[in-house]
N, CA and C atoms of all chains as a GROMACS GRO file, in nm:
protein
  582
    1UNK      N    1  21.505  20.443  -3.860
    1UNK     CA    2  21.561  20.317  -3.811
    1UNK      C    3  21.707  20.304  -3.855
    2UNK      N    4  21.762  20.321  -3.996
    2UNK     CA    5  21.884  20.323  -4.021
    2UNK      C    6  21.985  20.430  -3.979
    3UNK      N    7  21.904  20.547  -3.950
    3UNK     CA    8  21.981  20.655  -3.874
    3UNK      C    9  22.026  20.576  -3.731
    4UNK      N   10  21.912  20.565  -3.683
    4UNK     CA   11  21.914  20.508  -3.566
    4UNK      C   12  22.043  20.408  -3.536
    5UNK      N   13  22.061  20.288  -3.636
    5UNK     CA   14  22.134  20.241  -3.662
    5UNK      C   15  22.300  20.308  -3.623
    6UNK      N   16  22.302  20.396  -3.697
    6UNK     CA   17  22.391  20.423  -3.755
    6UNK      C   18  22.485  20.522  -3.614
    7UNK      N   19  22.392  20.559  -3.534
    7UNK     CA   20  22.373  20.614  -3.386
    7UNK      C   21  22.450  20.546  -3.288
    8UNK      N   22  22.353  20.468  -3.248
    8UNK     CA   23  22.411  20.354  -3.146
    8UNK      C   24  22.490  20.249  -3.190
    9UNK      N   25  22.564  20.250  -3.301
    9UNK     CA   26  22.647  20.140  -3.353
    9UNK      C   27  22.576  19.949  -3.305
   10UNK      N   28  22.423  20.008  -3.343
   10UNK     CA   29  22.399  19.845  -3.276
   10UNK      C   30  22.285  19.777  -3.438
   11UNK      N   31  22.347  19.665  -3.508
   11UNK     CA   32  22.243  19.555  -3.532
   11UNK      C   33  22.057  19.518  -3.501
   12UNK      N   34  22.028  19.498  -3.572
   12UNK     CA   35  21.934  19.424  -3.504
   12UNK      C   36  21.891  19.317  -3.615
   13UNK      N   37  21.842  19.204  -3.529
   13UNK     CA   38  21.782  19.090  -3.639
   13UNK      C   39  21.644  19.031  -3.564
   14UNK      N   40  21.582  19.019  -3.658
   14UNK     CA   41  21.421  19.014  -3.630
   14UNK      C   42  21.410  18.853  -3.667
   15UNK      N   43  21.384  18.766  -3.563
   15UNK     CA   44  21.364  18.613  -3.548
   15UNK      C   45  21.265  18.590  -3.563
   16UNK      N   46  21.263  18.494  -3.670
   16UNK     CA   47  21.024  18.476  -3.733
   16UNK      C   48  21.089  18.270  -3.712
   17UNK      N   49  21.006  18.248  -3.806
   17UNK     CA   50  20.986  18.098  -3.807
   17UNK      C   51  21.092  17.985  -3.883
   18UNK      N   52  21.223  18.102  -3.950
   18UNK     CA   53  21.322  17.956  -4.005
   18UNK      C   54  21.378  17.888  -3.847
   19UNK      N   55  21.443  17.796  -3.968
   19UNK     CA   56  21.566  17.724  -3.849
   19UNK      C   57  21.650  17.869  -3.779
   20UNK      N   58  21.712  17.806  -3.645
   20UNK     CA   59  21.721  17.920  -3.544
   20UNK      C   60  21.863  17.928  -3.638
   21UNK      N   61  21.980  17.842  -3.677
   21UNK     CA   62  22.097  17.936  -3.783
   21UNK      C   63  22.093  18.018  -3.864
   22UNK      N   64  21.973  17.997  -3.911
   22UNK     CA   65  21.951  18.096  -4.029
   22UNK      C   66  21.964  18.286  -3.930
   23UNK      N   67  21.923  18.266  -3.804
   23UNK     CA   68  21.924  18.376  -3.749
   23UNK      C   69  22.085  18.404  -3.672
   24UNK      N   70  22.139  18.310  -3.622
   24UNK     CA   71  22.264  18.271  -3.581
   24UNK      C   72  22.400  18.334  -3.672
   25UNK      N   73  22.370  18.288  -3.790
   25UNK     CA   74  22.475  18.309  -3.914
   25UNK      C   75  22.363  18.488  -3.910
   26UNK      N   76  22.264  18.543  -3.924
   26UNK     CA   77  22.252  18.695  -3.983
   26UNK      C   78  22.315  18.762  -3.845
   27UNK      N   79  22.311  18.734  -3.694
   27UNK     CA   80  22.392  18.768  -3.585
   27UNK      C   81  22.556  18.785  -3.625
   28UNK      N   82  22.561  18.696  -3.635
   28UNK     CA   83  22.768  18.681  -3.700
   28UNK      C   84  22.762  18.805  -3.728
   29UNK      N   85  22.727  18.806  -3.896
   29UNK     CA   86  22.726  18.865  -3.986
   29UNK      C   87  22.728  18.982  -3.978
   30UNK      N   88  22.611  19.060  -3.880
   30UNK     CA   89  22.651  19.158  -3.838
   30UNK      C   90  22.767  19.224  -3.740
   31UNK      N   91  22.786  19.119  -3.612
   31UNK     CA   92  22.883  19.196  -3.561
   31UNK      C   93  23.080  19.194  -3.687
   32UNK      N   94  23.067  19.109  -3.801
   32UNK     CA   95  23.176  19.079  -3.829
   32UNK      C   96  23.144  19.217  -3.935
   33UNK      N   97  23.021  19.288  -3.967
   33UNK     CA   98  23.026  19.416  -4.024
   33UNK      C   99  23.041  19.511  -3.959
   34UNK      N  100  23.107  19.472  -3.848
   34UNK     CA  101  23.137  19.600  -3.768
   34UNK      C  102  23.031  19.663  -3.617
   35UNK      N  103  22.915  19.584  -3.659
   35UNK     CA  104  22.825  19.680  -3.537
   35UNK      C  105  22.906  19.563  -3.372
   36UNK      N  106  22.924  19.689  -3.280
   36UNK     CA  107  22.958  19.633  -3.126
   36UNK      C  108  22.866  19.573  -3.083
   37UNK      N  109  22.713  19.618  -3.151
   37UNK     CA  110  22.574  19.547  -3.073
   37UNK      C  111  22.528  19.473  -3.141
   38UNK      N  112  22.435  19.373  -3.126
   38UNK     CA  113  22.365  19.313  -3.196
   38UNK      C  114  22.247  19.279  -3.082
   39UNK      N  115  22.131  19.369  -3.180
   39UNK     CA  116  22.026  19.314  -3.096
   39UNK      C  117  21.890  19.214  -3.149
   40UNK      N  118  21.897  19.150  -3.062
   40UNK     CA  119  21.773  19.021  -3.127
   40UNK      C  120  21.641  19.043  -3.057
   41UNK      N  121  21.522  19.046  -3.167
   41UNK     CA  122  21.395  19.091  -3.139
   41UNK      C  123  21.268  18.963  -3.211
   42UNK      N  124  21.208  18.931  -3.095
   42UNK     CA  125  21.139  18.826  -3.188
   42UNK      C  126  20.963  18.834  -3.062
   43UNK      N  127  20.851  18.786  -3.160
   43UNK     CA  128  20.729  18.784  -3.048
   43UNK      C  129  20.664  18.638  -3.078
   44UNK      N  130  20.563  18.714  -3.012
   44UNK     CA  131  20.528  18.528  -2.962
   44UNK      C  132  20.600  18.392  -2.948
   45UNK      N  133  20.549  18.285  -3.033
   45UNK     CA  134  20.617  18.194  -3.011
   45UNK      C  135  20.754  18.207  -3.075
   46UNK      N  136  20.782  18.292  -3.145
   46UNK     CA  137  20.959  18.266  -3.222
   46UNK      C  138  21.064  18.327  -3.127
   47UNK      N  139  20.965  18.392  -2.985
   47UNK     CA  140  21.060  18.459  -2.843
   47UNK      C  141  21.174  18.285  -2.783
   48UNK      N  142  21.158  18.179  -2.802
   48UNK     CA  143  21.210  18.057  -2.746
   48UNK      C  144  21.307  18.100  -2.849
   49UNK      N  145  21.292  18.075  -3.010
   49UNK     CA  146  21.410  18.047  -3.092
   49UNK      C  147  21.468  18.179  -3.096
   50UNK      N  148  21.458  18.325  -3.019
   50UNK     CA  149  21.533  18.408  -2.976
   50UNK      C  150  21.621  18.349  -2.908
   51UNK      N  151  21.627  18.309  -2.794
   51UNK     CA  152  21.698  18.291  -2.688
   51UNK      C  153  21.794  18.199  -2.759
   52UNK      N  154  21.748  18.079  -2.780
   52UNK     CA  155  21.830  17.981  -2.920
   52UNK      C  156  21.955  18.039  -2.982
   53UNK      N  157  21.883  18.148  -3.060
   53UNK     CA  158  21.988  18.217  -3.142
   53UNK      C  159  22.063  18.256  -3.047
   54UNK      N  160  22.035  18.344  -2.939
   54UNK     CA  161  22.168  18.431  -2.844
   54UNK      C  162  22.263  18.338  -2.804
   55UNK      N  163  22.212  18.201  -2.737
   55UNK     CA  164  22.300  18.120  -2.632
   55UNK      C  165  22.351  18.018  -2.768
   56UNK      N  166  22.353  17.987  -2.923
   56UNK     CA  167  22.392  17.901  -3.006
   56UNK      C  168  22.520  18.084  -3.054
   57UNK      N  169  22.502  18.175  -3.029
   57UNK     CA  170  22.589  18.271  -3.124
   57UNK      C  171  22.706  18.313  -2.982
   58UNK      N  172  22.680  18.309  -2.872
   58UNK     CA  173  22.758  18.272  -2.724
   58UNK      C  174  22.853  18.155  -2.714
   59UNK      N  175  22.787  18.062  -2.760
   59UNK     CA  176  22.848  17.942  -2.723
   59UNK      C  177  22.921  17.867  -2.796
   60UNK      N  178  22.903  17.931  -2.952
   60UNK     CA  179  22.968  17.885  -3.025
   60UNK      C  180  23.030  17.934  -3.149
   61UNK      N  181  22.986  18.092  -3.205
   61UNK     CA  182  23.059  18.163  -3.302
   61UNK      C  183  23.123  18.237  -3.232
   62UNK      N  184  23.086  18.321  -3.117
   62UNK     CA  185  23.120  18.455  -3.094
   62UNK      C  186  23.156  18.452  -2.934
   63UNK      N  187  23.245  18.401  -2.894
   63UNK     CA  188  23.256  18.381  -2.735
   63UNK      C  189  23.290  18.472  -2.676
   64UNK      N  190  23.308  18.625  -2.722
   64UNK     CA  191  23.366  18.730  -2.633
   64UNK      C  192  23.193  18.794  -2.647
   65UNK      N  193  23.074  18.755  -2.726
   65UNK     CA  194  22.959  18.851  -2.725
   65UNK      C  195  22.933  18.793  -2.569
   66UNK      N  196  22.907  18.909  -2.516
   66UNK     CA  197  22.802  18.946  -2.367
   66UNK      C  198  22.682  18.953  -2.390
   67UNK      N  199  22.559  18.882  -2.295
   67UNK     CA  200  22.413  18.935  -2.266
   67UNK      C  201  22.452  19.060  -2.201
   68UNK      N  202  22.414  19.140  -2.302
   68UNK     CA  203  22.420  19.314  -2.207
   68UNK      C  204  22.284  19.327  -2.171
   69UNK      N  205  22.184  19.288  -2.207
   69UNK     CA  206  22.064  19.332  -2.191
   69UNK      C  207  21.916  19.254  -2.225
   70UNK      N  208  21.827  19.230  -2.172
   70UNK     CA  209  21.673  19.168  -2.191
   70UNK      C  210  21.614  19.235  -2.185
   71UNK      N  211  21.502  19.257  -2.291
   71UNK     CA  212  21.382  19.370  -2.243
   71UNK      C  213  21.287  19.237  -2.277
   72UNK      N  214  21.176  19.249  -2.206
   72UNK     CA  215  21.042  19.148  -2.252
   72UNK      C  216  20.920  19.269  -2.271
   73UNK      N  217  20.838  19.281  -2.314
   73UNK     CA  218  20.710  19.362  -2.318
   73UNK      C  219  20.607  19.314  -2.343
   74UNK      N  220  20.503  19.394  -2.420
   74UNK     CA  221  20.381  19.317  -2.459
   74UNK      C  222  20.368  19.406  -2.612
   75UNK      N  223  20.316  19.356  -2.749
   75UNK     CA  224  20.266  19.457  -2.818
   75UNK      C  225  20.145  19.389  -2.849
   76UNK      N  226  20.075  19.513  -2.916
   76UNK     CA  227  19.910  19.486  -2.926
   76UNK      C  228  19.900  19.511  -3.108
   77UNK      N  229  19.818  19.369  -3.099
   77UNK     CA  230  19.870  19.421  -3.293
   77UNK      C  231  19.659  19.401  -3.317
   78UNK      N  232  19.710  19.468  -3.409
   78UNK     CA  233  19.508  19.460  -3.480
   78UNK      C  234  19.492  19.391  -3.632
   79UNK      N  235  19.410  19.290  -3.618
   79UNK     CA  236  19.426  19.178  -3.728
   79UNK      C  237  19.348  19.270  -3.816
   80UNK      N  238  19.276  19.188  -3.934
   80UNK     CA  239  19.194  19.273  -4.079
   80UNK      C  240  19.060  19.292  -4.007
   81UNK      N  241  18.975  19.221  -3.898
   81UNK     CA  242  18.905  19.267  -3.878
   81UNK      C  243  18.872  19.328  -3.740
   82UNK      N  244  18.976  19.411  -3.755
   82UNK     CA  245  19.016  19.503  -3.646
   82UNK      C  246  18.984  19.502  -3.490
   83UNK      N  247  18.977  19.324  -3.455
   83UNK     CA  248  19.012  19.280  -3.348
   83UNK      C  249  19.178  19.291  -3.297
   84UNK      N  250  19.167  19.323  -3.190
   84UNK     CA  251  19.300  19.355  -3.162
   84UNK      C  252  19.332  19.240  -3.006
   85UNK      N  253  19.481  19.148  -3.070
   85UNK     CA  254  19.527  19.058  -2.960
   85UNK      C  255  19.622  19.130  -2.925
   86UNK      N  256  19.690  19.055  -2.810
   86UNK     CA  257  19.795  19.124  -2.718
   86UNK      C  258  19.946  18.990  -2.732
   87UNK      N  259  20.050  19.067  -2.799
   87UNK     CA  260  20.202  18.901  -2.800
   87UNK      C  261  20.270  18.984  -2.724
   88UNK      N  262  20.357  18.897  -2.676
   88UNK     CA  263  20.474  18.905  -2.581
   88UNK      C  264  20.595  18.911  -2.676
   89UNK      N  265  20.701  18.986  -2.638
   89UNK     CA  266  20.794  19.054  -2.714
   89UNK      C  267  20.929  18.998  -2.605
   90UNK      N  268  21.031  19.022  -2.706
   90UNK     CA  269  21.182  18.980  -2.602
   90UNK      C  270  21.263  19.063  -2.702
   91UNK      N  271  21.381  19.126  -2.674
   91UNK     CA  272  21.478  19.218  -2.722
   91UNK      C  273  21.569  19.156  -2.621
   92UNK      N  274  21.675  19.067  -2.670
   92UNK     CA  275  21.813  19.046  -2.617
   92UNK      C  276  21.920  19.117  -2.680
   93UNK      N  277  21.997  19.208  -2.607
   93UNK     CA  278  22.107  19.274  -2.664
   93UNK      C  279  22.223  19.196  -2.646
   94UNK      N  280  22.286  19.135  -2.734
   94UNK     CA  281  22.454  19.097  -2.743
   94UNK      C  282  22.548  19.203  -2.727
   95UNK      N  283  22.663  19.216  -2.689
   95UNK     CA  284  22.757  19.351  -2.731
   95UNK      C  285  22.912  19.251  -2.669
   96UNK      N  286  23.004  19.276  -2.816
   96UNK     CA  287  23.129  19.238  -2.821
   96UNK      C  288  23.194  19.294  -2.666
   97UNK      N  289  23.179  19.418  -2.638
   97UNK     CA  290  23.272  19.474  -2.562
   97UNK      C  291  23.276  19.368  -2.370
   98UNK      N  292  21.622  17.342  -0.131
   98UNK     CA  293  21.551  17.434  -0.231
   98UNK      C  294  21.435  17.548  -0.112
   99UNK      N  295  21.386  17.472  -0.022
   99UNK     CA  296  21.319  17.531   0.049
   99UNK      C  297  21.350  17.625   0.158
  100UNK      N  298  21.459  17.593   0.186
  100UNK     CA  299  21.574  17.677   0.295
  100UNK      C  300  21.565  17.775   0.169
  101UNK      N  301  21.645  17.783   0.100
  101UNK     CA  302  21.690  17.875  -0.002
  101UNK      C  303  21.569  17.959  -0.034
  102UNK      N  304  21.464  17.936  -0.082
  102UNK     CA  305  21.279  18.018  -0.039
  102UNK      C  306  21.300  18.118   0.073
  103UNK      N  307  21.340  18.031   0.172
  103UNK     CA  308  21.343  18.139   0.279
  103UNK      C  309  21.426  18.223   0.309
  104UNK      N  310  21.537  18.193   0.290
  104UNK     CA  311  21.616  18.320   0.268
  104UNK      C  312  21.651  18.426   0.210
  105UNK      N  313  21.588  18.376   0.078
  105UNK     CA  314  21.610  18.465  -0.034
  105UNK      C  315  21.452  18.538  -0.053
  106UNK      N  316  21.329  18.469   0.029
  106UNK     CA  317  21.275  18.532  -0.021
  106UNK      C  318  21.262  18.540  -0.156
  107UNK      N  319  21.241  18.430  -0.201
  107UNK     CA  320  21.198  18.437  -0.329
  107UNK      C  321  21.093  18.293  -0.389
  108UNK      N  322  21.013  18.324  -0.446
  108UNK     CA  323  20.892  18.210  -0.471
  108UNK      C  324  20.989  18.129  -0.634
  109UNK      N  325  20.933  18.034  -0.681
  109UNK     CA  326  20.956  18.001  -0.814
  109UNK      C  327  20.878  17.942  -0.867
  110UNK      N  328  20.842  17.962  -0.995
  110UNK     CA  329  20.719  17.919  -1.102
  110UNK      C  330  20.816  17.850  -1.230
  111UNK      N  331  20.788  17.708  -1.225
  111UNK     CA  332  20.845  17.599  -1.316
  111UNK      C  333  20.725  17.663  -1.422
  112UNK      N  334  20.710  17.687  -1.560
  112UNK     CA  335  20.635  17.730  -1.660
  112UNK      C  336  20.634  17.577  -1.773
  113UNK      N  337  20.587  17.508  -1.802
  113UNK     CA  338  20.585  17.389  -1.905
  113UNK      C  339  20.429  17.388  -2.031
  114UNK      N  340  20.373  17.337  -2.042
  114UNK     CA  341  20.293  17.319  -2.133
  114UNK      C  342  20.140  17.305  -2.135
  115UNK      N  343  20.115  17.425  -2.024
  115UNK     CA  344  19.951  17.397  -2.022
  115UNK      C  345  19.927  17.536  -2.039
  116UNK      N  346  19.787  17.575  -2.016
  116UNK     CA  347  19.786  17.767  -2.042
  116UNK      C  348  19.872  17.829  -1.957
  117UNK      N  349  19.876  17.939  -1.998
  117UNK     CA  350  19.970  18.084  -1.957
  117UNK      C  351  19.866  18.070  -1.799
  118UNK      N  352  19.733  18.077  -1.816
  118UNK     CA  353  19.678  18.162  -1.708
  118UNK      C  354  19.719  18.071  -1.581
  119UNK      N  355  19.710  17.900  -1.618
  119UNK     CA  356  19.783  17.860  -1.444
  119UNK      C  357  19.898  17.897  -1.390
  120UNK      N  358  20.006  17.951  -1.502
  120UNK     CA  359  20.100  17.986  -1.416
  120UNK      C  360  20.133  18.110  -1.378
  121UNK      N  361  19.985  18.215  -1.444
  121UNK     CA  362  19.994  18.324  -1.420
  121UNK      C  363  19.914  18.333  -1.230
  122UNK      N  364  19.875  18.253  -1.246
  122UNK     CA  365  19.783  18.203  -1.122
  122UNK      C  366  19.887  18.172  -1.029
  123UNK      N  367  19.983  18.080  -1.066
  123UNK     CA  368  20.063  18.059  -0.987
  123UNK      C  369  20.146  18.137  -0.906
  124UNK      N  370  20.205  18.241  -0.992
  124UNK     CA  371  20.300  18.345  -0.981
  124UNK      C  372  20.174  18.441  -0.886
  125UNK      N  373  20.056  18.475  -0.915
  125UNK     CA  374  20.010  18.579  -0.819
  125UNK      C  375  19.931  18.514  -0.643
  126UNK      N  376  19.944  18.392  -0.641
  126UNK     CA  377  19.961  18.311  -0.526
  126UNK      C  378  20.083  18.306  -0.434
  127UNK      N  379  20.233  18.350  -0.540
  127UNK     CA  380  20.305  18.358  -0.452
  127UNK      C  381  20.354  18.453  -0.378
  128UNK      N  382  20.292  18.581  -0.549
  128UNK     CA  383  20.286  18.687  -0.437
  128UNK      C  384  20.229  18.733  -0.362
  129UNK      N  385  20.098  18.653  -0.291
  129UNK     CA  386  19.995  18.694  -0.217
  129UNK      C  387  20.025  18.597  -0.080
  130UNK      N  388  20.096  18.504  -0.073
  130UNK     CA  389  20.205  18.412   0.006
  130UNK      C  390  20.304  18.475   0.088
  131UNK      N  391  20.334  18.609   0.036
  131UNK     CA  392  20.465  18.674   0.067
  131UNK      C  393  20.567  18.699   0.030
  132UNK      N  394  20.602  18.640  -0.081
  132UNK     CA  395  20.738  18.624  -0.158
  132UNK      C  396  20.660  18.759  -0.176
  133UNK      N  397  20.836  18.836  -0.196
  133UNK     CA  398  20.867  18.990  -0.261
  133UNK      C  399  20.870  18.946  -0.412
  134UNK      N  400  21.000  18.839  -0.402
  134UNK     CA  401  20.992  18.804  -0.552
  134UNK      C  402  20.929  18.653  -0.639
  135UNK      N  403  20.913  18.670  -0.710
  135UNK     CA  404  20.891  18.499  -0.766
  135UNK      C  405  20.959  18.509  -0.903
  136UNK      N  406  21.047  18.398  -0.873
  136UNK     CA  407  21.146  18.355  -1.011
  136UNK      C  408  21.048  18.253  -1.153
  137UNK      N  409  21.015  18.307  -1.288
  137UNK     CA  410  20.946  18.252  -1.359
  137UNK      C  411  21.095  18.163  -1.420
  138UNK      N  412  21.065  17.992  -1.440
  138UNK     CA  413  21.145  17.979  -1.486
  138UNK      C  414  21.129  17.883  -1.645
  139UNK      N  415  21.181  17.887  -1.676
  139UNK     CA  416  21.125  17.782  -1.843
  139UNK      C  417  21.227  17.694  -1.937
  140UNK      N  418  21.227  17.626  -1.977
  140UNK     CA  419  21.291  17.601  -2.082
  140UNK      C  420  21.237  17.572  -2.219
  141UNK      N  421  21.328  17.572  -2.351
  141UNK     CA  422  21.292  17.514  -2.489
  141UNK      C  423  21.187  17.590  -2.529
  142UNK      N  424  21.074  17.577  -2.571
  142UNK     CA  425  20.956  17.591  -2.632
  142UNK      C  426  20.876  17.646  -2.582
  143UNK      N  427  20.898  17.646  -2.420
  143UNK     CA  428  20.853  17.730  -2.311
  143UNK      C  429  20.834  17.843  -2.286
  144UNK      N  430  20.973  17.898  -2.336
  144UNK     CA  431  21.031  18.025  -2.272
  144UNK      C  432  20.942  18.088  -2.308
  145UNK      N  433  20.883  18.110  -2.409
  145UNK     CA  434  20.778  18.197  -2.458
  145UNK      C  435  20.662  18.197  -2.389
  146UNK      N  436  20.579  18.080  -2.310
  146UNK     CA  437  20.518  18.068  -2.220
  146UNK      C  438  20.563  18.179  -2.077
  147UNK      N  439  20.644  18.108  -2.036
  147UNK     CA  440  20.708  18.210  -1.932
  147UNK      C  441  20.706  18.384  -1.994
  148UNK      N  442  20.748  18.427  -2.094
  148UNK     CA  443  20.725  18.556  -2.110
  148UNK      C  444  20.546  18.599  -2.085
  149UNK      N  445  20.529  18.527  -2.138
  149UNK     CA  446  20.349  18.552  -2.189
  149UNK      C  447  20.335  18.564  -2.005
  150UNK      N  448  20.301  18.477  -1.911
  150UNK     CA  449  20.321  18.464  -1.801
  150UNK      C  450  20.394  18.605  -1.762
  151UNK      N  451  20.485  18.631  -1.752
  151UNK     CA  452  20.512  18.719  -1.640
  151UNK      C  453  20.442  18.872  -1.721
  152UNK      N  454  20.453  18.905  -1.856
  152UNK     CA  455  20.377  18.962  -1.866
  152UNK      C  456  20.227  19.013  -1.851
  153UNK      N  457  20.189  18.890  -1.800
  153UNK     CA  458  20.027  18.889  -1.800
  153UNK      C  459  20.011  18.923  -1.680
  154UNK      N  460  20.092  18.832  -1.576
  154UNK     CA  461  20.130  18.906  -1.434
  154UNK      C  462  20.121  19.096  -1.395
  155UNK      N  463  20.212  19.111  -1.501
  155UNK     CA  464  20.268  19.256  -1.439
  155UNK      C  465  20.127  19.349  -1.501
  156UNK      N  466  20.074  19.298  -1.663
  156UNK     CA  467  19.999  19.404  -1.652
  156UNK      C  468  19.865  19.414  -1.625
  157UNK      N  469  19.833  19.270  -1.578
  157UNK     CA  470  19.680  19.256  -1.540
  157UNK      C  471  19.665  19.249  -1.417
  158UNK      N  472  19.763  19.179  -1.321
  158UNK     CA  473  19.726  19.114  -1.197
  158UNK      C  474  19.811  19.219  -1.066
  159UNK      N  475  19.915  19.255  -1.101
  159UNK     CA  476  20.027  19.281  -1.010
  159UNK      C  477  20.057  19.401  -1.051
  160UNK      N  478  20.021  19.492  -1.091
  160UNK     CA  479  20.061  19.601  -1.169
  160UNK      C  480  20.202  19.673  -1.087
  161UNK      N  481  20.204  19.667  -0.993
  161UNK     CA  482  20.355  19.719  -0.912
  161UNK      C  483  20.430  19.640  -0.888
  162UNK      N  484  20.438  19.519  -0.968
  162UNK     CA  485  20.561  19.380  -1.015
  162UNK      C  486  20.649  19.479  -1.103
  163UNK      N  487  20.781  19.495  -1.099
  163UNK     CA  488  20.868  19.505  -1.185
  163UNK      C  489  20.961  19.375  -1.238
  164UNK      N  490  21.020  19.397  -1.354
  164UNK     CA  491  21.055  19.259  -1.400
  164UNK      C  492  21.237  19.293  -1.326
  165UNK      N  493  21.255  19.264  -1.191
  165UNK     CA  494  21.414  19.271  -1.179
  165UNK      C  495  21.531  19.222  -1.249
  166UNK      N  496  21.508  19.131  -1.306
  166UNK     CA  497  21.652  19.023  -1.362
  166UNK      C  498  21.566  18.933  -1.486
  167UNK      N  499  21.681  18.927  -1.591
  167UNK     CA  500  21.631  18.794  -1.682
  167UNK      C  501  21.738  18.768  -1.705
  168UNK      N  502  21.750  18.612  -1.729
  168UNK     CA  503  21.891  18.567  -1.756
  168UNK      C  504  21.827  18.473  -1.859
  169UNK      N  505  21.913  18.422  -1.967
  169UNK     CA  506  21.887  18.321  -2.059
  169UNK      C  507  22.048  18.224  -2.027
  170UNK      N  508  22.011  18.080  -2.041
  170UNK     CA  509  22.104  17.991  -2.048
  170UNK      C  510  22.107  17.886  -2.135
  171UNK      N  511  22.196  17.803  -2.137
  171UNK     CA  512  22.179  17.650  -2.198
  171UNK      C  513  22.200  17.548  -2.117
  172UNK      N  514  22.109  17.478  -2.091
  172UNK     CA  515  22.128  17.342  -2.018
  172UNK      C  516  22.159  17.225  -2.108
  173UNK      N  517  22.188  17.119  -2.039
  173UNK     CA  518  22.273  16.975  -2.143
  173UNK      C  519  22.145  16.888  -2.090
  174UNK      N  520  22.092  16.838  -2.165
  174UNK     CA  521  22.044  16.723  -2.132
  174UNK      C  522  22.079  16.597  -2.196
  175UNK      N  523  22.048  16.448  -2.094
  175UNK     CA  524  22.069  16.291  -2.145
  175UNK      C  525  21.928  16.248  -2.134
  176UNK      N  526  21.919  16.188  -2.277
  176UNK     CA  527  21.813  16.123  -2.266
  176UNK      C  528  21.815  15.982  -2.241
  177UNK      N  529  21.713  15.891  -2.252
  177UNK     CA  530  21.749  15.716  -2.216
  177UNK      C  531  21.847  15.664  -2.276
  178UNK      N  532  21.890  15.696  -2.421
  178UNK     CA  533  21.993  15.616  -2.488
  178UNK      C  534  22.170  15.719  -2.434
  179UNK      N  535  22.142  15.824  -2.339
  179UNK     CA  536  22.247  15.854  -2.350
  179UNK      C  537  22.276  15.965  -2.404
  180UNK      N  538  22.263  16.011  -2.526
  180UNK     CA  539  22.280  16.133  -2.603
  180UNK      C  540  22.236  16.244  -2.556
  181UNK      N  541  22.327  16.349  -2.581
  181UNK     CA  542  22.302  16.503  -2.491
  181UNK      C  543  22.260  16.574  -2.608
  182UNK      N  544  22.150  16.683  -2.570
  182UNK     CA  545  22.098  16.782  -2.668
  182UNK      C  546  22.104  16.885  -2.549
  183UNK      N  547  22.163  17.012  -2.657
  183UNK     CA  548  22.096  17.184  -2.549
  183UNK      C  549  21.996  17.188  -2.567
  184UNK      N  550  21.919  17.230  -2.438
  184UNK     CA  551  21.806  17.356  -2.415
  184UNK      C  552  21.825  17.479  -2.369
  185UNK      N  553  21.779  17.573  -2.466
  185UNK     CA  554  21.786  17.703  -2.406
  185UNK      C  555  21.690  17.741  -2.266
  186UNK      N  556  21.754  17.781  -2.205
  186UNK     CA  557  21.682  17.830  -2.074
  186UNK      C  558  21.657  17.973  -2.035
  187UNK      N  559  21.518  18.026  -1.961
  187UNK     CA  560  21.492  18.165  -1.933
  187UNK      C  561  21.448  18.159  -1.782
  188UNK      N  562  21.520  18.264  -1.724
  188UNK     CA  563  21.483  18.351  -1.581
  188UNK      C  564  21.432  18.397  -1.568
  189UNK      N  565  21.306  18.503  -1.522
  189UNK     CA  566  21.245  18.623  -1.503
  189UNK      C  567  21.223  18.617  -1.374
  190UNK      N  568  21.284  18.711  -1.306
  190UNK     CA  569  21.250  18.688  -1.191
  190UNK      C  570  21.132  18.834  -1.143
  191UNK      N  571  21.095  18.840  -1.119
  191UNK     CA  572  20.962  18.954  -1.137
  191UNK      C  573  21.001  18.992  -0.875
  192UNK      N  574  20.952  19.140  -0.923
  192UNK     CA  575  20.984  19.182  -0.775
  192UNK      C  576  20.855  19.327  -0.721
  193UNK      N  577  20.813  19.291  -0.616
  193UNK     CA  578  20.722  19.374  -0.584
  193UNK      C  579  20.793  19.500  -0.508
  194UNK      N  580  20.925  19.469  -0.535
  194UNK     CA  581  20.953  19.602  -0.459
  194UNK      C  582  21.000  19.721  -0.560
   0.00000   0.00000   0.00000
C-alpha cells in the first residue's frame, strides 16, 4: 500500500464516523504534503459524509482540486459468526492538476 | 422535466428514506419502460441509499447496467426562517448500453 503510494503520487483517506472536518483538514493535509491525488474511500453509511468531505475540501480549502474520478462498488465483509453481508463502497478521487 | 425524459432518454429515481429495495424497484421499472438510462439521484444522508440502490440494481437485477456517470454536488437550501445550509448531492446515472 505505501509502495503503492509512493507510485501513483496519490493520498488516500478512509472516512468512518467523526465530524466530516476531521476528514476535510486529513484531505488538505495531504495534498499540502505534496501528493497531486487525494483519494477518499468510505462504505456504507459514512459513503454521504464522503461526498461531504470532497464538495466541503472543493468549495472551500482547495479550489483548484478536480473530481477526477468516482468508483462505487460493493464489498462483502464476514462478521465473527461467519455470516457474510454485502456494503456499498465509494472511492472519490480529487487531483490538484 | 418530461420533454427532457424524452429526449434524452433517460428515466430518474429521486432516492429519500425508505428501503433500498423500492427504489431498487423503481430503477428496474424504468428500465423495463424503456429508458436506456435511469439517473439515481440523492441528497445528504441519502447518498448512501442511492449507492446501495444502484448497486443492488447492477448486481442482482440488471446485470448488463453499467454505471455511466457520477457526479457529486452541493445544493443551498432555505428553510422557513430563512437560513441556508449545504447539502451534498449524488448522480448515478446507470446505462444499459
Amino acid at each position: 500500500m505505501a509502495e503503492e503510494k509512493a507510485t501513483t503520487e496519490e493520498g488516500t483517506v478512509f472516512v468512518g464516523n467523526k465530524p466530516p472536518m476531521s476528514y476535510v483538514l486529513a484531505v488538505v493535509t495531504q495534498f499540502n504534503s505534496g501528493f497531486k491525488e487525494v483519494s477518499i474511500k468510505a462504505r456504507g453509511r459514512a459513503i454521504s459524509r464522503a461526498v461531504d468531505t470532497a464538495e466541503i475540501v472543493r468549495n472551500k480549502f482547495v479550489p483548484n482540486a478536480k473530481v477526477k474520478d468516482i468508483k462505487i462498488g460493493t464489498e462483502t465483509l464476514t462478521n465473527e459468526e461467519g455470516r457474510t453481508t454485502n456494503v456499498s463502497s465509494i472511492e472519490i478521487v480529487l487531483s490538484m492538476e
